[in-house]
C-alpha positions in Angstrom: 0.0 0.0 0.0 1.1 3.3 -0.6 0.2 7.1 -0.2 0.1 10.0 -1.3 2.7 10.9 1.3 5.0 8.0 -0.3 4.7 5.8 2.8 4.7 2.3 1.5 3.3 -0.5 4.0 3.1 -4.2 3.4 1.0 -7.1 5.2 0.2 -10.4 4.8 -2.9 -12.0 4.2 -4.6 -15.0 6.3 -5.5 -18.1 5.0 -8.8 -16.7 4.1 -7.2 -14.3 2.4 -8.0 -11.7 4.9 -5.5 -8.5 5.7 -5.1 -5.4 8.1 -3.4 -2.2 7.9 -3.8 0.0 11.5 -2.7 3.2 12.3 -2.7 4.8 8.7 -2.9 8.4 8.7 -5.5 10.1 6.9 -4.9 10.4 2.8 -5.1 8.6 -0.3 -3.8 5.0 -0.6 -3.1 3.1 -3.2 -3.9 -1.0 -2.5 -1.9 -3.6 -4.7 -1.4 -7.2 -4.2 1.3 -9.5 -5.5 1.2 -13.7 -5.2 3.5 -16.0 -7.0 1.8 -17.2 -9.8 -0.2 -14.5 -10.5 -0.4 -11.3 -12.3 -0.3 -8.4 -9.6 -3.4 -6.5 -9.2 -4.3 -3.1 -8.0 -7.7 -2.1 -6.6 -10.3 -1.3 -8.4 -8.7 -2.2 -11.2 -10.9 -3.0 -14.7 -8.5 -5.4 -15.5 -4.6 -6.8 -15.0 -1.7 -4.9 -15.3 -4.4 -1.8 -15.3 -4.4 1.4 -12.8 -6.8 0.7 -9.7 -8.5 3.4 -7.5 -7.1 5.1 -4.6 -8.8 5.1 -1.5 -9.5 7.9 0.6 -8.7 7.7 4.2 -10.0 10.1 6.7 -8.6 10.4 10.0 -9.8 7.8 12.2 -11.8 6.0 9.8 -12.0 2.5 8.9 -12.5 0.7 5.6 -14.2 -2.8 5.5 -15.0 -5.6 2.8 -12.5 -4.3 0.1 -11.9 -7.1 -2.6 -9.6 -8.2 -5.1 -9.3 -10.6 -7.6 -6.3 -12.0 -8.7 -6.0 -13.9 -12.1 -3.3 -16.9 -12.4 -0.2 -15.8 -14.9 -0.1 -17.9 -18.1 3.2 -19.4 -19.7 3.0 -20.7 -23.4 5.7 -22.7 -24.7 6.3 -23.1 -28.4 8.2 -25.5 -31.0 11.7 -23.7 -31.8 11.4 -23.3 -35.7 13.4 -26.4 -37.1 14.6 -25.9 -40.3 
């Protein structure tokens, strides 16, 4: 995650794929998520390897039920021309 005040932070997620940031100060935020094996993703994004939405963070507040999908990279393999 970062900010507009270039602070990056970084958790992990559960099992369930749940996560936590606490403490942020008020500002915009940026989410992305990165697994091996798949493309990264950003929130709000329309699509992979696309811009996402930054959140808004008042001071104080809280933001529940975000959600991102991830989609599995692809590899393709092909003949080397033989000639």
């Amino acid at each position: 995650m970062t900010s507009d005040r270039q602070v990056g932070r970084t958790t992990v997620t559960d099992d369930s794929g749940r996560f936590s940031f606490t403490t942020l100060p008020a500002g915009r935020y940026m989410l992305s998520a990165n697994k091996q094996g798949y493309v990264p993703a950003s929130y709000g994004a329309t699509r992979p390897n696309r811009p996402g939405t930054a959140l808004v963070l008042a001071e104080a507040q809280r933001i529940t039920g975000l959600t991102m999908r991830m989609t599995r990279a692809r590899v393709s393999f092909s003949e080397p021309n033989r000639s």
